[in-house]
mmCIF file of the N, C-alpha and C atoms, coordinates in Angstrom:
data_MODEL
# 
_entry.id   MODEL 
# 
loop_
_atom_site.group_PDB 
_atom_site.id 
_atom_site.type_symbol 
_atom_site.label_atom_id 
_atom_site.label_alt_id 
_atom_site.label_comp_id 
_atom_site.label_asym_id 
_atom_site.label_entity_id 
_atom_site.label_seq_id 
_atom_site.pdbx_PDB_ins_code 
_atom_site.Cartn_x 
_atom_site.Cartn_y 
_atom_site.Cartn_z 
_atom_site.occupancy 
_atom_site.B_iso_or_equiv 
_atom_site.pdbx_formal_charge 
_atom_site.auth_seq_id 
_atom_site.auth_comp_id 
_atom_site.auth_asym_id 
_atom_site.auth_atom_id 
_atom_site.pdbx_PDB_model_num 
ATOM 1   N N  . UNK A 1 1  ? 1.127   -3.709  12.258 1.00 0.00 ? 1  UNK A N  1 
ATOM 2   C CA . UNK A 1 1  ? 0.708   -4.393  11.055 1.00 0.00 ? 1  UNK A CA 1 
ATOM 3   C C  . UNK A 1 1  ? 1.134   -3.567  9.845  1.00 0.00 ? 1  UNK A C  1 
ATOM 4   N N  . UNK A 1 2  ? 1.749   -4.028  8.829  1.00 0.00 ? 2  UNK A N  1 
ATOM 5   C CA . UNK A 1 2  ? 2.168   -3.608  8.004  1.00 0.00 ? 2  UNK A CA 1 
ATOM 6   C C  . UNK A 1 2  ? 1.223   -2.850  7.009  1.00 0.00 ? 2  UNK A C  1 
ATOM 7   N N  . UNK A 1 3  ? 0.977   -1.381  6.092  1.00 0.00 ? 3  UNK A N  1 
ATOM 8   C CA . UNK A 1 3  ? -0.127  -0.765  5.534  1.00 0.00 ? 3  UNK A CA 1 
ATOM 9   C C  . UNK A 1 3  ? -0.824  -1.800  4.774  1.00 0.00 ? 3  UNK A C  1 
ATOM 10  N N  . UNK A 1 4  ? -0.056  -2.262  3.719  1.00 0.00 ? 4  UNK A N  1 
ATOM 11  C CA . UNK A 1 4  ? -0.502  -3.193  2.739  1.00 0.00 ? 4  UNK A CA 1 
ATOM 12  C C  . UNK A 1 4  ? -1.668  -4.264  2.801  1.00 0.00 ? 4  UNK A C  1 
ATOM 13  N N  . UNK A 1 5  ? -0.892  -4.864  4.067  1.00 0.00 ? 5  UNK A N  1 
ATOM 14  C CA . UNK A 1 5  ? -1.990  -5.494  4.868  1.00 0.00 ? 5  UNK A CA 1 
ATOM 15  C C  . UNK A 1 5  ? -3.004  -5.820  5.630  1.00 0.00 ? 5  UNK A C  1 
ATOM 16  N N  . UNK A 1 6  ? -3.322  -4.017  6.175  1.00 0.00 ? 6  UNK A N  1 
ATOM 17  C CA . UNK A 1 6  ? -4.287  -3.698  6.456  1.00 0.00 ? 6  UNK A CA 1 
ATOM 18  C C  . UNK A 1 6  ? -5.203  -3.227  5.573  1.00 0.00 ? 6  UNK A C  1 
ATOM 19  N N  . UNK A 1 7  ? -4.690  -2.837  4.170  1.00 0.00 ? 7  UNK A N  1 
ATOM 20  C CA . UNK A 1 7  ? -5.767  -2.068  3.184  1.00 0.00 ? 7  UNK A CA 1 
ATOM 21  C C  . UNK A 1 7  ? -6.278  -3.601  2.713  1.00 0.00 ? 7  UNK A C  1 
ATOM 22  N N  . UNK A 1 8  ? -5.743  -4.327  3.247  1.00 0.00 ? 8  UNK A N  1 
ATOM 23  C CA . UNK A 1 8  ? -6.172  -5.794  1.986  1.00 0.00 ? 8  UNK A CA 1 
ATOM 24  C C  . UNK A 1 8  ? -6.632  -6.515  3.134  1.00 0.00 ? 8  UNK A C  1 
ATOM 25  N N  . UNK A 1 9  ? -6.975  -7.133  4.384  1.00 0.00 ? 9  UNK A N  1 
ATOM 26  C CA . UNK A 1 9  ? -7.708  -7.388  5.493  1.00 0.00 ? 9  UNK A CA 1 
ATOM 27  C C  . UNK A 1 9  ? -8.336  -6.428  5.488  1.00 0.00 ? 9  UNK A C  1 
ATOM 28  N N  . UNK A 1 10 ? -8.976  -5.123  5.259  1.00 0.00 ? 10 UNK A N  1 
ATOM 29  C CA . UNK A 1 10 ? -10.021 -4.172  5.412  1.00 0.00 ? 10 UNK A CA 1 
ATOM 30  C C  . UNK A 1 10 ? -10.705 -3.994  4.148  1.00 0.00 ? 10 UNK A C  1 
ATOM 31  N N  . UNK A 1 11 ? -10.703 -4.730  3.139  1.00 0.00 ? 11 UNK A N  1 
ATOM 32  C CA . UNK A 1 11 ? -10.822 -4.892  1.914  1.00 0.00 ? 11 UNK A CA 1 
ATOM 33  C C  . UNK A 1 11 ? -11.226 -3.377  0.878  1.00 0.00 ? 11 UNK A C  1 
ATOM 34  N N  . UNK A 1 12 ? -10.178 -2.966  0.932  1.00 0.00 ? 12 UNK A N  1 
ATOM 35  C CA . UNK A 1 12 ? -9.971  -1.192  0.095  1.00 0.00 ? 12 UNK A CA 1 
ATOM 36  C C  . UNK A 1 12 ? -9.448  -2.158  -0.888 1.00 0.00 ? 12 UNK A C  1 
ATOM 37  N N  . UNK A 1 13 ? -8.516  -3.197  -1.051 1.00 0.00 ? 13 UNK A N  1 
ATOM 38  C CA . UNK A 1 13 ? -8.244  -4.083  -2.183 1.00 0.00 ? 13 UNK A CA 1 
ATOM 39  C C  . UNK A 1 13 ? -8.235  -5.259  -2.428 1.00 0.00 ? 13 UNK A C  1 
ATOM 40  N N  . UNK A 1 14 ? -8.557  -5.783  -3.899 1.00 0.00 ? 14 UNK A N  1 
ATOM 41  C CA . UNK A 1 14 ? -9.527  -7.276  -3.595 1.00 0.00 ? 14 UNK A CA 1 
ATOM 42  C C  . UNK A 1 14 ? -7.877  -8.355  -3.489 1.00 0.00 ? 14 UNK A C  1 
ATOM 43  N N  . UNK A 1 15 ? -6.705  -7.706  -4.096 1.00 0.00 ? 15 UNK A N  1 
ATOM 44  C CA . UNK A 1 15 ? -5.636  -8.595  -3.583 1.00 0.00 ? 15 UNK A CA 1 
ATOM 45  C C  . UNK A 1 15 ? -4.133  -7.868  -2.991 1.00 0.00 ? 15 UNK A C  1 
ATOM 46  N N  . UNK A 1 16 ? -3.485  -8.302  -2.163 1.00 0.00 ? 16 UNK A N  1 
ATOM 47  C CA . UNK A 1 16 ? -2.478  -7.793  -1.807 1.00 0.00 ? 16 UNK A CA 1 
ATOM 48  C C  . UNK A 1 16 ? -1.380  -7.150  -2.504 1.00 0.00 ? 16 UNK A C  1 
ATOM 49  N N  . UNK A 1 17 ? -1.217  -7.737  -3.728 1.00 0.00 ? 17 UNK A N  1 
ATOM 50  C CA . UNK A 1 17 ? -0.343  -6.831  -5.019 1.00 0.00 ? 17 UNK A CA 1 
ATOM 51  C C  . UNK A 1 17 ? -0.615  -5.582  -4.918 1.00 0.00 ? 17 UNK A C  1 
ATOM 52  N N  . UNK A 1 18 ? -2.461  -5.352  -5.359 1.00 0.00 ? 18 UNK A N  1 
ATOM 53  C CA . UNK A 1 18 ? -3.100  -4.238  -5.779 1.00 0.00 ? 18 UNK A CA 1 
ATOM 54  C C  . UNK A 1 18 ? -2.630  -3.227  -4.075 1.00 0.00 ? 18 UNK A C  1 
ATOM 55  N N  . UNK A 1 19 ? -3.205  -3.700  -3.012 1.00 0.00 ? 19 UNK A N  1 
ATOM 56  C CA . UNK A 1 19 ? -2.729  -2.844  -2.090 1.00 0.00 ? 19 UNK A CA 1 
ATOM 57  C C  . UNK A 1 19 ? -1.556  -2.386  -1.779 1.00 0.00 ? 19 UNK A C  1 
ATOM 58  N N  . UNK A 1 20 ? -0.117  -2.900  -2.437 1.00 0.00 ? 20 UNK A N  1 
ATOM 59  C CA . UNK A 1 20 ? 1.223   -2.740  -2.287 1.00 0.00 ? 20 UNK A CA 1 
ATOM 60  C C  . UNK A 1 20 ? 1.756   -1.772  -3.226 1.00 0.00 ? 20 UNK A C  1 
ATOM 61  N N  . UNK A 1 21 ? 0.746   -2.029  -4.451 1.00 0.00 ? 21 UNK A N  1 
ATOM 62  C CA . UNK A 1 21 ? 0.960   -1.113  -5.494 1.00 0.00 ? 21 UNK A CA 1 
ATOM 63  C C  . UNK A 1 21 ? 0.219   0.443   -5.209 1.00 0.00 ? 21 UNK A C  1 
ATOM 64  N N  . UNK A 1 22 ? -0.669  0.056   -4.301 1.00 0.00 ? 22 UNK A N  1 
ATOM 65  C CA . UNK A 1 22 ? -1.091  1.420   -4.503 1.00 0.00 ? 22 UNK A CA 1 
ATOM 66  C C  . UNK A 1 22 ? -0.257  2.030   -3.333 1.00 0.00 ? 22 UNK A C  1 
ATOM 67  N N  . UNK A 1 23 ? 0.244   1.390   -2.469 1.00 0.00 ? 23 UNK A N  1 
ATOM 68  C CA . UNK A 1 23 ? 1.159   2.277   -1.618 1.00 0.00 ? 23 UNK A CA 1 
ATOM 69  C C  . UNK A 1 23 ? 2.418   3.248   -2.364 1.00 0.00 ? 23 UNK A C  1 
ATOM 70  N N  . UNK A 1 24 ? 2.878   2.250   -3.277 1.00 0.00 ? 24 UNK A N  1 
ATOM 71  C CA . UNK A 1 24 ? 4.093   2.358   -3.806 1.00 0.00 ? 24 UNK A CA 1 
ATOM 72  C C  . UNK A 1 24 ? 4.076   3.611   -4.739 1.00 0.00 ? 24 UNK A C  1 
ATOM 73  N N  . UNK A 1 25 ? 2.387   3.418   -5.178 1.00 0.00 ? 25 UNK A N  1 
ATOM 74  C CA . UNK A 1 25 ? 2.421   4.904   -6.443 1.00 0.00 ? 25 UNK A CA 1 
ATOM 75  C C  . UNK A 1 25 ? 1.971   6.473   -5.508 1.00 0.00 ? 25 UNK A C  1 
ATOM 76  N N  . UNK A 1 26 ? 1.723   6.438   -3.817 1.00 0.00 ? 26 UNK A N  1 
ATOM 77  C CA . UNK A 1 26 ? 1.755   7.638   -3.768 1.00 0.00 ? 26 UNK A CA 1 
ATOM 78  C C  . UNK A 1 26 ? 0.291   7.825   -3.832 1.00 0.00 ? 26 UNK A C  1 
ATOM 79  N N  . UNK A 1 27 ? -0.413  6.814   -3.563 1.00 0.00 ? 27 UNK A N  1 
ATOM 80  C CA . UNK A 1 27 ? -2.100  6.942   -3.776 1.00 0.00 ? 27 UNK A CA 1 
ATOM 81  C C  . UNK A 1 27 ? -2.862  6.953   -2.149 1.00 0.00 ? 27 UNK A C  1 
ATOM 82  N N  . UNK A 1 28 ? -1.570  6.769   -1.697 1.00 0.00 ? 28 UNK A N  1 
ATOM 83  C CA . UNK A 1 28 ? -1.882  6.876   0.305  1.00 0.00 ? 28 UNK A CA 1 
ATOM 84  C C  . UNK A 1 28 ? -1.001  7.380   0.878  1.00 0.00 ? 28 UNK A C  1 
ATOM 85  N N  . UNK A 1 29 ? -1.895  8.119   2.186  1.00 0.00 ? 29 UNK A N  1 
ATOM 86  C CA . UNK A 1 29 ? -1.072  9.048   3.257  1.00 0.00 ? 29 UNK A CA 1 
ATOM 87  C C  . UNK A 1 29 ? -1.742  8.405   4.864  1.00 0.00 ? 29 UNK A C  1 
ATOM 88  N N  . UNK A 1 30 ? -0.342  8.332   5.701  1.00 0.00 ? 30 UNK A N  1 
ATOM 89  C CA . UNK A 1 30 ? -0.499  7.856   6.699  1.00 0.00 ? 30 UNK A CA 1 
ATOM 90  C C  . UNK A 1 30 ? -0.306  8.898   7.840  1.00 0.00 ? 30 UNK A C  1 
ATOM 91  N N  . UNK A 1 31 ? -1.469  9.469   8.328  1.00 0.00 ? 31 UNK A N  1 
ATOM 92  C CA . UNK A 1 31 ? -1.737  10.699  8.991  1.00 0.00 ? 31 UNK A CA 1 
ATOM 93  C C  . UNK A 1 31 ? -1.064  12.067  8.370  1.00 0.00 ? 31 UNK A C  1 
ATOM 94  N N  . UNK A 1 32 ? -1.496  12.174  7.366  1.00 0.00 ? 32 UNK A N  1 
ATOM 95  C CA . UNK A 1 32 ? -1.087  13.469  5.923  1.00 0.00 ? 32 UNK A CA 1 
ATOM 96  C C  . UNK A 1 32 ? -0.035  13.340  5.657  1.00 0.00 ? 32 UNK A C  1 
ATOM 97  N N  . UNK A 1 33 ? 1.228   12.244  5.936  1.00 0.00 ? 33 UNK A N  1 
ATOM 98  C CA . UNK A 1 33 ? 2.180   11.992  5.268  1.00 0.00 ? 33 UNK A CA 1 
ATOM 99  C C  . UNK A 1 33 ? 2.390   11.190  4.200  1.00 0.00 ? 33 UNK A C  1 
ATOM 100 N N  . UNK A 1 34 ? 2.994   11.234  3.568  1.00 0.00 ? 34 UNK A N  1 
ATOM 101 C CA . UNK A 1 34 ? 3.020   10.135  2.514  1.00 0.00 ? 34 UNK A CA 1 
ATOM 102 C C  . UNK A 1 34 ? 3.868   8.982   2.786  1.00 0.00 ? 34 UNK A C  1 
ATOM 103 N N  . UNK A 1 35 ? 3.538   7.635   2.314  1.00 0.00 ? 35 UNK A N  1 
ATOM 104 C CA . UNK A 1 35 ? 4.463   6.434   3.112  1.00 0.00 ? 35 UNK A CA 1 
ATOM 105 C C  . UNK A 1 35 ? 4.390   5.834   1.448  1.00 0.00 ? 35 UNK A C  1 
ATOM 106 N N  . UNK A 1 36 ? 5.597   5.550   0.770  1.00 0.00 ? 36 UNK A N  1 
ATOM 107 C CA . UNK A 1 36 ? 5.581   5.099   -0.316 1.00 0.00 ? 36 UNK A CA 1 
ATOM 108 C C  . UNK A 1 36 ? 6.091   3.860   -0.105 1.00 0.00 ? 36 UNK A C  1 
ATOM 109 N N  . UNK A 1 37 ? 5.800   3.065   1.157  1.00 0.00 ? 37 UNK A N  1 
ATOM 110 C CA . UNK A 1 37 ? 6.314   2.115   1.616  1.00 0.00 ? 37 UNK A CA 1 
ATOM 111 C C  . UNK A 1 37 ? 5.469   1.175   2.032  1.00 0.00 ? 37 UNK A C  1 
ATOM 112 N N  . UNK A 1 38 ? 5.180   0.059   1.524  1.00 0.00 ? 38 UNK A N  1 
ATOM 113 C CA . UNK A 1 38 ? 4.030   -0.632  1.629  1.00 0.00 ? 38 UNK A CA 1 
ATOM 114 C C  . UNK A 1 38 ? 3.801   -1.473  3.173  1.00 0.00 ? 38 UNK A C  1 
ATOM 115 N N  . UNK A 1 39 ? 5.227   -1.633  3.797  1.00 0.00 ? 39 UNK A N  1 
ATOM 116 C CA . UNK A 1 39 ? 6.050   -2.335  4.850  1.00 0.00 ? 39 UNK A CA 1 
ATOM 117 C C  . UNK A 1 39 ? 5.376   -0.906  5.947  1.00 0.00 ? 39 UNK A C  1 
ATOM 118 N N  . UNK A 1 40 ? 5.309   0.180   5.660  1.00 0.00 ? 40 UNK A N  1 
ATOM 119 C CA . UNK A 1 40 ? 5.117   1.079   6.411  1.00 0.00 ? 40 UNK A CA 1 
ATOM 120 C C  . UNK A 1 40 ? 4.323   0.367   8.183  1.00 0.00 ? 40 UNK A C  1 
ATOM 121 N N  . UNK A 1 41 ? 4.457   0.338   9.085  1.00 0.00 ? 41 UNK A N  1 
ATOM 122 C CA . UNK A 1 41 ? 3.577   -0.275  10.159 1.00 0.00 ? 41 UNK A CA 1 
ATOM 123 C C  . UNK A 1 41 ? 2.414   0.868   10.959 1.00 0.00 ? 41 UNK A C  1 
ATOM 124 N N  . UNK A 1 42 ? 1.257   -0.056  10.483 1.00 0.00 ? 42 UNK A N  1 
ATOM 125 C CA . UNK A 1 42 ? 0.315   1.110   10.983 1.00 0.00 ? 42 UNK A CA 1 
ATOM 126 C C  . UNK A 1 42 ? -0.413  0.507   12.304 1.00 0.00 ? 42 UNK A C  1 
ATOM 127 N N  . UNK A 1 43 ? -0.763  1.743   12.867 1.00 0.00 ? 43 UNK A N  1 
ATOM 128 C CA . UNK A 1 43 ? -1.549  1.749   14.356 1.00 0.00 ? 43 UNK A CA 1 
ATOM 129 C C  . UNK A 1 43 ? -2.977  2.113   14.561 1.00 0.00 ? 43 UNK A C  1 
ATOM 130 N N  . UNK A 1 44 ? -3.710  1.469   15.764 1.00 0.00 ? 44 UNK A N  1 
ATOM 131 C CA . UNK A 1 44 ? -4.659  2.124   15.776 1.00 0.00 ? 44 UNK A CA 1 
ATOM 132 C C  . UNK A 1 44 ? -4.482  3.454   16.216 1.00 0.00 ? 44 UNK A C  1 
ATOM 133 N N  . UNK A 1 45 ? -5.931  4.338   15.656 1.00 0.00 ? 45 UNK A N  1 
ATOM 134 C CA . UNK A 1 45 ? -5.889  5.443   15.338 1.00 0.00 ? 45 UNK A CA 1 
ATOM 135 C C  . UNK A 1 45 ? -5.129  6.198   14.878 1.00 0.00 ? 45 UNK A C  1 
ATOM 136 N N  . UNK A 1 46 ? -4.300  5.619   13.426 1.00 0.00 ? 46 UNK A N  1 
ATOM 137 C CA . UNK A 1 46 ? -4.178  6.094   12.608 1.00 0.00 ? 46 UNK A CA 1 
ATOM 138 C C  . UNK A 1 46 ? -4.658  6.619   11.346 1.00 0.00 ? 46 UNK A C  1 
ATOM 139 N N  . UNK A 1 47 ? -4.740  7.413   10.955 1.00 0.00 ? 47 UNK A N  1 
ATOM 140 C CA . UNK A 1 47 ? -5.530  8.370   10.109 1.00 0.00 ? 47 UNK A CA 1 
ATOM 141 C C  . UNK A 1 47 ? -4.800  8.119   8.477  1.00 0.00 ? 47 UNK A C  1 
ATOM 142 N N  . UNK A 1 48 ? -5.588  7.417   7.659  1.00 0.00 ? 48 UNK A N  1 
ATOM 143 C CA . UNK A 1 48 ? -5.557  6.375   6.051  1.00 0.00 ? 48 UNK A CA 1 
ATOM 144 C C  . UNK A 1 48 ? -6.001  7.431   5.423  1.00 0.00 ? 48 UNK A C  1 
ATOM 145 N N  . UNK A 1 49 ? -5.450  8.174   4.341  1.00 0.00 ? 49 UNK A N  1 
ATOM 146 C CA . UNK A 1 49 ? -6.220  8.732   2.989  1.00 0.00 ? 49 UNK A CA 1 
ATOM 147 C C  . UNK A 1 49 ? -5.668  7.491   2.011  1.00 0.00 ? 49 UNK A C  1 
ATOM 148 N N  . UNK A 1 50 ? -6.842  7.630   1.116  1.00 0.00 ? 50 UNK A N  1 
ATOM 149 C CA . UNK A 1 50 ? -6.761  6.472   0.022  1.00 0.00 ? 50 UNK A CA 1 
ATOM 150 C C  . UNK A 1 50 ? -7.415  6.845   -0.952 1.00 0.00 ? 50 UNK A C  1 
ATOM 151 N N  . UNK A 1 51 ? -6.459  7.644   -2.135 1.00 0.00 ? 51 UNK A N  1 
ATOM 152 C CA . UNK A 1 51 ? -7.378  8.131   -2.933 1.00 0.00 ? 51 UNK A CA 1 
ATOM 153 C C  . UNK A 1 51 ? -7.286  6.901   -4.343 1.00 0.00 ? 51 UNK A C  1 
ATOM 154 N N  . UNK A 1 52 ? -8.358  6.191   -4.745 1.00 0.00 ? 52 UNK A N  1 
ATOM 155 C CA . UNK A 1 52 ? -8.711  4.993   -5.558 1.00 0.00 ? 52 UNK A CA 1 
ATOM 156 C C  . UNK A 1 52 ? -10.098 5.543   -6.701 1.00 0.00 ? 52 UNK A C  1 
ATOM 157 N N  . UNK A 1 53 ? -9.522  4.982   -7.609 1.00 0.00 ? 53 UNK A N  1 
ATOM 158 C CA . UNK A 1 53 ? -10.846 5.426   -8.594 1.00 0.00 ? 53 UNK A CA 1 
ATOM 159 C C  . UNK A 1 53 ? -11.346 6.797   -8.443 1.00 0.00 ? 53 UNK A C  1 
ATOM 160 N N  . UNK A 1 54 ? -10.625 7.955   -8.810 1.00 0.00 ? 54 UNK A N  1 
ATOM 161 C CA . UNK A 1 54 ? -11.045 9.183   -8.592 1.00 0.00 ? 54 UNK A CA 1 
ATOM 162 C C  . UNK A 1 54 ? -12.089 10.061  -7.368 1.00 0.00 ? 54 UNK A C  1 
ATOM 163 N N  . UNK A 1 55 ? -11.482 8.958   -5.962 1.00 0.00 ? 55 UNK A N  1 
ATOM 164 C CA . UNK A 1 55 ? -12.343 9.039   -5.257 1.00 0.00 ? 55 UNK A CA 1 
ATOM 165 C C  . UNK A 1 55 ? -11.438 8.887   -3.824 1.00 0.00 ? 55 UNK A C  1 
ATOM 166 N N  . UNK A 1 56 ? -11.572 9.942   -3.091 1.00 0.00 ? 56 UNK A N  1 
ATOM 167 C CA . UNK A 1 56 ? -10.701 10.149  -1.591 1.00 0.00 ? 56 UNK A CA 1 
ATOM 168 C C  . UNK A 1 56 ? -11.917 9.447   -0.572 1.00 0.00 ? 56 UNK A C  1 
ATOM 169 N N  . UNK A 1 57 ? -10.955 8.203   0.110  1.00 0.00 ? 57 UNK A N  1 
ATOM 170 C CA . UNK A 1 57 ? -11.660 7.828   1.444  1.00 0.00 ? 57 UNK A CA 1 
ATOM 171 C C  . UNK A 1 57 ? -10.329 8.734   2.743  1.00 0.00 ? 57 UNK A C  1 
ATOM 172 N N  . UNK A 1 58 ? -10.902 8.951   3.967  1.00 0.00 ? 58 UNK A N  1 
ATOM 173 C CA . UNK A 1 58 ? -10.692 9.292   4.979  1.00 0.00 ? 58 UNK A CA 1 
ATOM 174 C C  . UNK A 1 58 ? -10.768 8.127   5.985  1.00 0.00 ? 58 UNK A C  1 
ATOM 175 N N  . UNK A 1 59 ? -10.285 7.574   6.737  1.00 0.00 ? 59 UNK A N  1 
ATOM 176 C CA . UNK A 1 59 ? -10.360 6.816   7.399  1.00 0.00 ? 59 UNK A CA 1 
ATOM 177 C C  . UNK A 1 59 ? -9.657  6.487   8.476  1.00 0.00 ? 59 UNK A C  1 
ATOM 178 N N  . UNK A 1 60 ? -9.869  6.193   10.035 1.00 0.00 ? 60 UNK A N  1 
ATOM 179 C CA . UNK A 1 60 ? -9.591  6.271   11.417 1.00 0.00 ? 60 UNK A CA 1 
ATOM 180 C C  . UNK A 1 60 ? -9.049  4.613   11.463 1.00 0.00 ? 60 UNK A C  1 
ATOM 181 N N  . UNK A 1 61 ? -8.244  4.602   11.458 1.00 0.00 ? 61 UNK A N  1 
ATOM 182 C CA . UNK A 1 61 ? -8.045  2.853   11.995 1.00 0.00 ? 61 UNK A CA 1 
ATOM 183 C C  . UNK A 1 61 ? -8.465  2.296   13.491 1.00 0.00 ? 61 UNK A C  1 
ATOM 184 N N  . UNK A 1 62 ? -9.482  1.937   13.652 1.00 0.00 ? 62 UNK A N  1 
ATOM 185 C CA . UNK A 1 62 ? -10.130 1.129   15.277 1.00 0.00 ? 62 UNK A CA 1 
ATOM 186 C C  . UNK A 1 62 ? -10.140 -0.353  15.109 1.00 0.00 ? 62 UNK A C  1 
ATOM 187 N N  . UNK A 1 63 ? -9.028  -1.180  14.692 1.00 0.00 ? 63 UNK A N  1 
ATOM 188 C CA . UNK A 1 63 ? -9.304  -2.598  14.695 1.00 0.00 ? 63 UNK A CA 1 
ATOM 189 C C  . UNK A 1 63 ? -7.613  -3.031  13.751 1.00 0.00 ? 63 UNK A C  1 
ATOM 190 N N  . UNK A 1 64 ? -6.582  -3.826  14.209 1.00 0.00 ? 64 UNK A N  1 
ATOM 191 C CA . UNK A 1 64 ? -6.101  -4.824  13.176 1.00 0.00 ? 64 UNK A CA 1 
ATOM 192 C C  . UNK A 1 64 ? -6.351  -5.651  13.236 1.00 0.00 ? 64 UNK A C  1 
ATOM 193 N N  . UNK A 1 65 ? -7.062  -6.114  12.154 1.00 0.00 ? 65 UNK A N  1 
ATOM 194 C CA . UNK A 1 65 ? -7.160  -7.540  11.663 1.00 0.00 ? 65 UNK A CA 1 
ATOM 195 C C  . UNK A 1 65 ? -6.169  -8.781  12.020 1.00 0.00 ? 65 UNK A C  1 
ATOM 196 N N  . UNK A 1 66 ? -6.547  -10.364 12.367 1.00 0.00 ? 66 UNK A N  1 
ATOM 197 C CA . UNK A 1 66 ? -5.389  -10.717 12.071 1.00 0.00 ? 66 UNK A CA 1 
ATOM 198 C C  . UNK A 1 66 ? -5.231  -11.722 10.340 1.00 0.00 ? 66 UNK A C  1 
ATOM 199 N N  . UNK A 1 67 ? -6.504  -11.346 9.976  1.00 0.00 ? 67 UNK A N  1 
ATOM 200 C CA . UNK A 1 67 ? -6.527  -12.171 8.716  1.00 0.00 ? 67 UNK A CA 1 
ATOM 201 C C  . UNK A 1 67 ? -7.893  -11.276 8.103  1.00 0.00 ? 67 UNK A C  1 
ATOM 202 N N  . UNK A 1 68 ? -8.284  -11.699 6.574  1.00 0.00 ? 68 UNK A N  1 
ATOM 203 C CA . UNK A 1 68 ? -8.825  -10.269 5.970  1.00 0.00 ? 68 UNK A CA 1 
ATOM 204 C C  . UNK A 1 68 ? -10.414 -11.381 6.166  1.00 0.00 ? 68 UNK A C  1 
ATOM 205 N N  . UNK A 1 69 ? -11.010 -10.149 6.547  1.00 0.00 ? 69 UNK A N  1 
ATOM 206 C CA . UNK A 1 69 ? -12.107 -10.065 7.255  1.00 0.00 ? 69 UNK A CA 1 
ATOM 207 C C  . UNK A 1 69 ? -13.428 -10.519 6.055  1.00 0.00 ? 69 UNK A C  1 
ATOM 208 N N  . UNK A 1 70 ? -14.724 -11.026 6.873  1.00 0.00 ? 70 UNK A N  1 
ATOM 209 C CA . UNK A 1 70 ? -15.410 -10.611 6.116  1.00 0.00 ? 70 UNK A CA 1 
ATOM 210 C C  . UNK A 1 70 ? -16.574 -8.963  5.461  1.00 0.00 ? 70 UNK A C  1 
ATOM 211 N N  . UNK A 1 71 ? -17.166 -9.307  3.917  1.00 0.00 ? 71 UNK A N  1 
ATOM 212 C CA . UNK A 1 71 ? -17.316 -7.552  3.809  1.00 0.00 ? 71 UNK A CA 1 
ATOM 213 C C  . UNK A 1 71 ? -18.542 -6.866  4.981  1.00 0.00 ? 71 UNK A C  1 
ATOM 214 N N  . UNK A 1 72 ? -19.313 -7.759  5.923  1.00 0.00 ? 72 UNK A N  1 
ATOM 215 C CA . UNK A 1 72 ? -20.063 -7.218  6.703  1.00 0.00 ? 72 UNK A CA 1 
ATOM 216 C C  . UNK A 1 72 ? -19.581 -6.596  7.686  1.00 0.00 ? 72 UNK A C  1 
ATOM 217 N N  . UNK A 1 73 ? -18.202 -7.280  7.834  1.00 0.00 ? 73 UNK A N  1 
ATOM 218 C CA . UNK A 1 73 ? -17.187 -6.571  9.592  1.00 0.00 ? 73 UNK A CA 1 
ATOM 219 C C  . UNK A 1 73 ? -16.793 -5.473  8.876  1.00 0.00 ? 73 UNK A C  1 
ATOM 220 N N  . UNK A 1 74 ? -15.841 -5.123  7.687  1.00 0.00 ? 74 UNK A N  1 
ATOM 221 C CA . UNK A 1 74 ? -15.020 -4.211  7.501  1.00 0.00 ? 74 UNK A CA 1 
ATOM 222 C C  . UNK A 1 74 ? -15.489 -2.732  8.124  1.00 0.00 ? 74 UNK A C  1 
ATOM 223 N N  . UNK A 1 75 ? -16.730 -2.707  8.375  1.00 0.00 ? 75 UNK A N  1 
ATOM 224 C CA . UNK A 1 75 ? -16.815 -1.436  9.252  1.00 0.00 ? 75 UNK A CA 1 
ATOM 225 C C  . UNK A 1 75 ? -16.432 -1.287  10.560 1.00 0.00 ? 75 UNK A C  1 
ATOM 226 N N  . UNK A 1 76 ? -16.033 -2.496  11.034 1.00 0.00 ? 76 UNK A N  1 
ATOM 227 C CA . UNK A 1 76 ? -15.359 -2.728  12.420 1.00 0.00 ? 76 UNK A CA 1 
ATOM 228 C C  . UNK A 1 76 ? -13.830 -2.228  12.597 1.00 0.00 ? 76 UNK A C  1 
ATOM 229 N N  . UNK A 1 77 ? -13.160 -2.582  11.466 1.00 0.00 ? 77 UNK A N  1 
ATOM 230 C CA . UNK A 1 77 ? -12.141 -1.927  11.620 1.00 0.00 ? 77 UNK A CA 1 
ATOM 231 C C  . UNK A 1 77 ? -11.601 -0.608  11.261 1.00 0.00 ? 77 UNK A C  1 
ATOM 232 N N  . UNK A 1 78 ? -12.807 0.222   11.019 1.00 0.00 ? 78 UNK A N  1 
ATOM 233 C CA . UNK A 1 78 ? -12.224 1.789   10.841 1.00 0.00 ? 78 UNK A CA 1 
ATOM 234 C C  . UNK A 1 78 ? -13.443 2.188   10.662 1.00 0.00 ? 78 UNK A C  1 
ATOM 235 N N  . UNK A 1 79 ? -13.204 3.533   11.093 1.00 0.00 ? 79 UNK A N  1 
ATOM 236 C CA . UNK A 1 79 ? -14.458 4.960   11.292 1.00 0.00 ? 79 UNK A CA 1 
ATOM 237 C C  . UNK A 1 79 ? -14.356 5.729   9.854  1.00 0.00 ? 79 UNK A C  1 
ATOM 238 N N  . UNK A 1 80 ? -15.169 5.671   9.098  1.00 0.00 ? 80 UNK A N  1 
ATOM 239 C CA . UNK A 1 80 ? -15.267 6.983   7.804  1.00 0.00 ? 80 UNK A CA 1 
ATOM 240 C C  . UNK A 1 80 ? -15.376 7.889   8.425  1.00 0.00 ? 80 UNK A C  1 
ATOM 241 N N  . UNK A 1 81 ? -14.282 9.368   7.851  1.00 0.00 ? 81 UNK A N  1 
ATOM 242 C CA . UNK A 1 81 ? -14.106 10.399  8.238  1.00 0.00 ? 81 UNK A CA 1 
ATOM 243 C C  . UNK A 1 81 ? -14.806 11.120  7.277  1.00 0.00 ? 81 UNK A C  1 
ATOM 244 N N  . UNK A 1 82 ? -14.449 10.686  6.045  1.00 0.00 ? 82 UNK A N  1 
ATOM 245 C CA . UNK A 1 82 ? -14.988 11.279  4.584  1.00 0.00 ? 82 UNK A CA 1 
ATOM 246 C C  . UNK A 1 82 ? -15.100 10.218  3.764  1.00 0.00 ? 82 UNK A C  1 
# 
């Protein structure tokens, strides 16, 4: 599944632009690398930093979505690390 589309089915963003853009500026790392690539394809248990609003999430990927979820599941698809 492509990053973009997992930050926006896991709702880190309320629309898919916003999640493409934040790939693109370098505001996420896909297991401490940086992927300035929004197309990037992510896996489970892969390891999301997402630093948004002056504020670092940590996060384990355990779930792709196949369409964006509602906000009571989104804890289904990933473990907070930090």
């Amino acid at each position: 599944m492509r990053l973009d589309k997992w930050l926006f089915y896991s709702r880190f963003f309320n629309t898919r632009a916003k999640s493409s853009e934040a790939c693109s500026s370098g505001n996420i790392l896909v297991n401490k690398i940086k992927k300035y690539n929004s197309s990037y394809n992510v896996s489970i248990n892969d390891i999301i930093t997402l630093a948004k609003d002056q504020k670092v999430n940590i996060v384990k990927i355990l779930k792709l979505p196949k369409n964006r979820i509602s906000p009571k599941d989104t804890k289904l698809t990933y473990e907070q690390i930090k």
